[in-house]
C-alpha positions as CSV (number, residue, x, y, z in Angstrom):
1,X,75.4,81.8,107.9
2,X,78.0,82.4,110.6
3,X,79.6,85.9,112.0
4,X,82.7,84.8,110.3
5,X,80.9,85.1,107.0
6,X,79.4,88.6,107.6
7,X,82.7,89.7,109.1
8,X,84.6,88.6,105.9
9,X,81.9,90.3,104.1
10,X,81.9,94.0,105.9
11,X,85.6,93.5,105.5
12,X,85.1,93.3,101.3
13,X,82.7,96.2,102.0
14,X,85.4,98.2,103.7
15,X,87.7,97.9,101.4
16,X,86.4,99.3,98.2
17,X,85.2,96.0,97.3
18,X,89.4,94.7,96.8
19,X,89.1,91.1,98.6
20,X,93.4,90.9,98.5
21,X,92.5,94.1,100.7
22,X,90.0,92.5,102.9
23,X,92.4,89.6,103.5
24,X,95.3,91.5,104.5
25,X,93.1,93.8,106.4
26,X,92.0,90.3,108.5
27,X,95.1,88.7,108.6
28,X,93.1,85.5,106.5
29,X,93.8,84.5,103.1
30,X,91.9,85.8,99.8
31,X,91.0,82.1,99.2
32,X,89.4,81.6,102.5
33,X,87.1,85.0,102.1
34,X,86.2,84.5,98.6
35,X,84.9,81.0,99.3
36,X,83.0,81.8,102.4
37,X,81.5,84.9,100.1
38,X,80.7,82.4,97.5
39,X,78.7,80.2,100.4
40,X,77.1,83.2,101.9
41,X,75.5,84.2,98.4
42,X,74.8,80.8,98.1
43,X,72.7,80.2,101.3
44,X,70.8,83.7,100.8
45,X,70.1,82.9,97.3
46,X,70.6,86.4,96.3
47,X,73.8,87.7,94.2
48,X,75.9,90.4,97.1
49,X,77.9,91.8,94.6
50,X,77.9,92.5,90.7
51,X,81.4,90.8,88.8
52,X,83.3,91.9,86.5
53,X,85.8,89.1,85.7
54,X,87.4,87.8,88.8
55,X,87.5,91.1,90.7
56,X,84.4,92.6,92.7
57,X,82.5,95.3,90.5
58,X,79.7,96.7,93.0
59,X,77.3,96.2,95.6
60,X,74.1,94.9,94.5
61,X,70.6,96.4,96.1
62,X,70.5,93.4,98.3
63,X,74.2,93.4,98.9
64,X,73.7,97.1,100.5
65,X,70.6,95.8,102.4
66,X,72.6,92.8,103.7
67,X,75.6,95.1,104.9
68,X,73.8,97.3,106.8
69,X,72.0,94.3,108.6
70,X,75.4,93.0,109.0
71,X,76.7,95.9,110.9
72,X,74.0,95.8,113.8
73,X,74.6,92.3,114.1
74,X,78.6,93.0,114.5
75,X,77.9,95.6,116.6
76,X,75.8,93.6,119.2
77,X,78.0,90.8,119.2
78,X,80.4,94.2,120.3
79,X,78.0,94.9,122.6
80,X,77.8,91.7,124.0
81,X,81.0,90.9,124.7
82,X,81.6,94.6,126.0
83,X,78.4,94.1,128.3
84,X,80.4,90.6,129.7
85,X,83.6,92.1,130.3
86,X,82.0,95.1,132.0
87,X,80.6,92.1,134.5
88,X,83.3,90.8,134.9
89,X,85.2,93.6,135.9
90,X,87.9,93.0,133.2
91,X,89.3,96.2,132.5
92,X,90.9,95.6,128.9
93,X,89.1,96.5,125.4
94,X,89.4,99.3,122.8
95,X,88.3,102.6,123.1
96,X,88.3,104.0,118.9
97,X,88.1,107.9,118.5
98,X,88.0,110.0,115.4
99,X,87.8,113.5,115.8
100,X,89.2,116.6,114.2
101,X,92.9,118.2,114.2
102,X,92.6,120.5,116.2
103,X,91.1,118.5,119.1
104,X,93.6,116.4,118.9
105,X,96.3,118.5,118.2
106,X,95.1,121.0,120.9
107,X,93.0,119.5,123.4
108,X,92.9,115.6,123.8
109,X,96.9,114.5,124.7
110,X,96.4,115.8,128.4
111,X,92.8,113.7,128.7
112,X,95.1,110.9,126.7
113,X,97.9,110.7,129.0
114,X,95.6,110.8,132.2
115,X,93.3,108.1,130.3
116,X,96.5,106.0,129.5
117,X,97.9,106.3,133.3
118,X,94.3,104.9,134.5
119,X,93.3,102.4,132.0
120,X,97.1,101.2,130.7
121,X,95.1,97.8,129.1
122,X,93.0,100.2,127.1
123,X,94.2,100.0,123.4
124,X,93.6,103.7,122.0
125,X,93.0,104.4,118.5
126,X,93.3,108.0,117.3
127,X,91.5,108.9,113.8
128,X,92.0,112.3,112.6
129,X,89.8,113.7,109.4
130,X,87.0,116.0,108.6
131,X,83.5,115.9,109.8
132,X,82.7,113.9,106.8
133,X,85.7,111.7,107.3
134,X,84.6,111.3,110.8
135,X,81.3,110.2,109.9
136,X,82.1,107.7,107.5
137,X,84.3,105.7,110.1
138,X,81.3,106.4,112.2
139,X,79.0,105.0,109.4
140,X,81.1,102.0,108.9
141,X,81.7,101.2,112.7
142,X,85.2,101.7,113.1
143,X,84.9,104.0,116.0
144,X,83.6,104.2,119.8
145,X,83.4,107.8,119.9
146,X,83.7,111.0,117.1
147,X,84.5,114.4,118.8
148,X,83.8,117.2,116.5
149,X,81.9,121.0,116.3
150,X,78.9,121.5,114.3
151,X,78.2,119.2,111.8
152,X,75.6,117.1,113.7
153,X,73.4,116.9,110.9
154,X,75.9,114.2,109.6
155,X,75.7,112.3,112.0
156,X,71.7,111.4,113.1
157,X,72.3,108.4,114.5
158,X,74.9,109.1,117.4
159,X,73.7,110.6,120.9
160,X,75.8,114.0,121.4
161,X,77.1,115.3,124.1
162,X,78.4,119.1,125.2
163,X,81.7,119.6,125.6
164,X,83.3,122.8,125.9
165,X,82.4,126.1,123.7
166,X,85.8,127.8,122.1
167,X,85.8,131.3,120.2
168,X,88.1,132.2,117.2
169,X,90.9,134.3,117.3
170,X,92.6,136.2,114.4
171,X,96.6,135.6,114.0
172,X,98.6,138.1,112.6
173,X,102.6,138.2,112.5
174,X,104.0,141.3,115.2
175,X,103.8,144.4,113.8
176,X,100.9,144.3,111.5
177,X,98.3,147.1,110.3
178,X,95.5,144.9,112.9
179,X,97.6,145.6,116.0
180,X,97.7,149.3,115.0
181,X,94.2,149.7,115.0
182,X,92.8,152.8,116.7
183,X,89.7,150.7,117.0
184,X,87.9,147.3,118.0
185,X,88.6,144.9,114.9
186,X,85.1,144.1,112.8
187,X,84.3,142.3,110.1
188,X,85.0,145.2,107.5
189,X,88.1,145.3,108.6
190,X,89.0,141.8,108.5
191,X,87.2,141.4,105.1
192,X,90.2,143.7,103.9
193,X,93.0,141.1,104.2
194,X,93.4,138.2,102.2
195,X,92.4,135.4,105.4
196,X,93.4,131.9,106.1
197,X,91.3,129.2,107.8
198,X,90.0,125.7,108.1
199,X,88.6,123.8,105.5
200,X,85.1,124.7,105.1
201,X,82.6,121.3,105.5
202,X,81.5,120.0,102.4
203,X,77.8,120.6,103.2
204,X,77.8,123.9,103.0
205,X,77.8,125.1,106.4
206,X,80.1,127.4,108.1
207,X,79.3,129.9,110.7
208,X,82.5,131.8,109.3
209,X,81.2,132.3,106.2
210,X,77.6,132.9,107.5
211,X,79.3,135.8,109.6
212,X,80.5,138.3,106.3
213,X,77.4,137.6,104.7
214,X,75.2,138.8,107.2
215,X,76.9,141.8,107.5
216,X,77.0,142.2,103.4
217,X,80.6,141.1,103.4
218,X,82.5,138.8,101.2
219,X,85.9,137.4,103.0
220,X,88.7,136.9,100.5
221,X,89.7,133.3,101.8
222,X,93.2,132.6,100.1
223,X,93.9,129.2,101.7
224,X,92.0,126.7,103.7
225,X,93.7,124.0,105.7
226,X,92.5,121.3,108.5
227,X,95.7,122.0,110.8
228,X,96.2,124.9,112.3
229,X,99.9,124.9,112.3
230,X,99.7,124.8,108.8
231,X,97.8,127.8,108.7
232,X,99.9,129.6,111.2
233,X,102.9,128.8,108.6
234,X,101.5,130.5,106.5
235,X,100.5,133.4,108.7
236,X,104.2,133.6,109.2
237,X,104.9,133.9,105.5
238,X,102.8,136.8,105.4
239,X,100.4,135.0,102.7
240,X,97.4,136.2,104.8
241,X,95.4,136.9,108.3
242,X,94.9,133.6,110.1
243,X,91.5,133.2,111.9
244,X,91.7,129.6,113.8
245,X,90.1,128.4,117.1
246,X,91.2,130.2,120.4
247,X,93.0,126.7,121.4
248,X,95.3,126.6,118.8
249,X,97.3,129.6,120.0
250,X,100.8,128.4,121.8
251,X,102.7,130.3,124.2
252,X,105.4,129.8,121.9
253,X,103.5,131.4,119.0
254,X,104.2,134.8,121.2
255,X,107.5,135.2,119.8
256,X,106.4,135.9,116.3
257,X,102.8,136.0,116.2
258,X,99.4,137.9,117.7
259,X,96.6,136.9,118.5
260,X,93.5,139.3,118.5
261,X,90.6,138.9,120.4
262,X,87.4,137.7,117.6
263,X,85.1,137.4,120.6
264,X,81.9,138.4,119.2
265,X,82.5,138.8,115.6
266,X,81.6,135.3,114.7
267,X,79.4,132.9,116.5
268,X,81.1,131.1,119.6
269,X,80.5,127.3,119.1
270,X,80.5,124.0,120.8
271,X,83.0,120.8,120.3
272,X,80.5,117.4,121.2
273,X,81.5,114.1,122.0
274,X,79.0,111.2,120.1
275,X,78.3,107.9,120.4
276,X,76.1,105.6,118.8
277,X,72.9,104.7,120.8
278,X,73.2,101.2,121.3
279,X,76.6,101.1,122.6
280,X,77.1,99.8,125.4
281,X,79.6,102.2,127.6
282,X,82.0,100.1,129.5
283,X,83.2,102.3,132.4
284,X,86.6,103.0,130.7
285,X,84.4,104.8,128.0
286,X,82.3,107.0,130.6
287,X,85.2,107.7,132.8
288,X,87.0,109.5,129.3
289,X,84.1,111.5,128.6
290,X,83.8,112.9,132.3
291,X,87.9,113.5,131.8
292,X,87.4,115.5,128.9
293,X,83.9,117.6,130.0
294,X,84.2,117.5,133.4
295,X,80.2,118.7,133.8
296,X,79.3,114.8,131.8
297,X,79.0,113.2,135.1
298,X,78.8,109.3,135.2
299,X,75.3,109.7,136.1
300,X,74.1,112.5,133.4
301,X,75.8,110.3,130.4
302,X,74.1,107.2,131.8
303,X,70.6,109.4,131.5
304,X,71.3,110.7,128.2
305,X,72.3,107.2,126.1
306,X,68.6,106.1,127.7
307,X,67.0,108.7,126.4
308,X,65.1,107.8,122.9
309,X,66.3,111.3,121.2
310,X,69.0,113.9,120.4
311,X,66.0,116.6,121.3
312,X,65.8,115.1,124.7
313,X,69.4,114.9,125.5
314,X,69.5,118.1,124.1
315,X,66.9,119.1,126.9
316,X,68.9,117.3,129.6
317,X,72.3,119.9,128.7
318,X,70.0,122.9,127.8
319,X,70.8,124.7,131.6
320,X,74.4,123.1,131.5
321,X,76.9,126.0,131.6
322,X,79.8,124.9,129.3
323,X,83.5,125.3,130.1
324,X,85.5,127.7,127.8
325,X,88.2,126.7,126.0
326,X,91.3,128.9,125.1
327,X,95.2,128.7,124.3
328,X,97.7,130.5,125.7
329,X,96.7,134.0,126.9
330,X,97.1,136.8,126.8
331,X,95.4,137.8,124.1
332,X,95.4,141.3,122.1
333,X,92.3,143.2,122.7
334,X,91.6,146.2,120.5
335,X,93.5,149.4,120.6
336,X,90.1,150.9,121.0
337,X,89.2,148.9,124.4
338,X,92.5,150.5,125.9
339,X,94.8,147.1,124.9
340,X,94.1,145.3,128.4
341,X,94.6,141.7,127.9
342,X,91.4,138.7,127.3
343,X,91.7,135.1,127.3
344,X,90.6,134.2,123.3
């Protein structure tokens, strides 16, 4: 058995089991993987995959067992070679991310740019998706890091980190019955308007949703989307009231758009950065987190990737006061609270 072997095989794995896929995906031919497939099998004296004529069918039992093994190995050797060039002061790698829109949209090119300017040998990769996009890459080690909010149930084998907390805001185009209000906008009143807002996770969760029930309210969502300039588009088109994290709001959005303060009417939550417990953080990798959450210091990262659970790195951040994140200000308050200006 040789890494080659088990790298040719995660590749198959990867690929939805298409070995011309695999091949191209490794720069190798489909020859070379399907014979050193056909040796693997042969050597374990177990059957990897089910066959339906030439082409790959499934993934037996032991297949699945195999591939997971697989990936620790990979990763080590990872680790390894990370651990190595970390000695040797080398200052060159990969650092892969995948992380939701509107981080990236909204909050990660300043940290990138800085990043880039310090580390130019750094190779950055940039995967957008949903949380359960994110944690499939994260499942089949494509990535070094996954930033997202909520969601951690997904992903129980990374160590998480605080970030930043951000509140929603409601968008509205200028001029609309919301900015007339002779009172603080609440749920009711929101729950009148036909709304617009992200994607809701596939698991059932959302804190949006959680927020009209508990108040015996049932929000008449007309479109979801994962961007938020999509759903400010379609703010603009008049097709509903946008609610969308405080970030996404542009000073150039001011010239056609309003943003009211939601502070309080749903829950304020928390963007994490995760990483999976036996990484090995090259300095490059440490020096990004404390770049983008200022309060992970070198030394509080360091004590939370030794630390044998996500309760007790949830105890190390527990009397960590979070930055706030917000777009461009200012932001409408209510008619009722006299109109003076918040940040969202």
């Amino acid at each position: 058995m040789t890494l080659q072997q088990l790298k040719y095989l995660l590749a198959i794995a990867d690929s939805g089991l298409n070995i011309t896929a695999a091949a191209e995906r490794l720069y190798t031919s489909q020859p070379g993987i399907s014979k050193q497939l056909k040796l693997l099998e042969q050597e374990l004296g177990v059957q990897l995959f089910t066959r339906k004529g030439k082409s790959l069918a499934a993934i037996t039992p032991a297949g699945r067992d195999v591939i997971t093994r697989a990936r620790k190995i990979m990763r080590e050797v990872q680790n390894i070679r990370s651990l190595a060039r970390e000695m040797s002061g080398e200052q060159e790698g990969t650092l892969a991310i995948a992380t939701t829109h509107t981080q990236a949209r909204y909050v990660l090119p300043e940290v990138i740019r800085a990043f880039r300017e310090r580390y130019p040998r750094i190779n950055l990769e940039l995967h957008q998706g949903t949380s359960e996009q994110i944690a499939e890459l994260v499942g089949a080690n494509r990535v070094d890091f996954a930033i997202a909010t909520g969601s951690r149930q997904l992903f129980p084998t990374l160590v998480t980190l605080p970030c930043y907390d951000w509140d929603r805001i409601i968008l509205v185009p200028k001029g609309h019955a919301l900015t007339r209000l002779d009172r603080p906008v609440d749920l009711a009143a929101l729950a009148a308007w036909p709304l617009i807002t992200y994607v809701f996770s596939a698991t059932g969760e959302s804190s949006f949703k959680r927020a009209f029930a508990e108040h015996g309210l049932e929000p008449q969502v007309v479109f979801t989307a994962r961007d938020a300039d999509i759903i400010k588009t379609y703010v603009r088109m008049g097709m509903g009231v946008g609610v969308v994290a405080s970030m996404a709001f542009e000073c150039a959005d001011e010239k056609d758009l309003v943003a009211i303060d939601a502070v309080g009417l749903f829950p304020r939550v928390t963007t994490w950065l995760g990483f999976r417990r036996d990484t090995v953080l090259r300095g490059y990798m440490v020096d990004f987190m404390t770049s983008m959450a200022p309060q992970l210091t070198a030394e509080l990262v360091r004590r939370a990737a030794e630390l044998p659970t996500q309760a007790e790195v949830d105890a190390l951040f527990a009397s960590l006061t979070l930055p706030l994140r917000s777009g461009c200000h200012p932001v409408a308050a209510a008619a009722g609270n006299g109109g003076a200006a918040q940040r969202g």
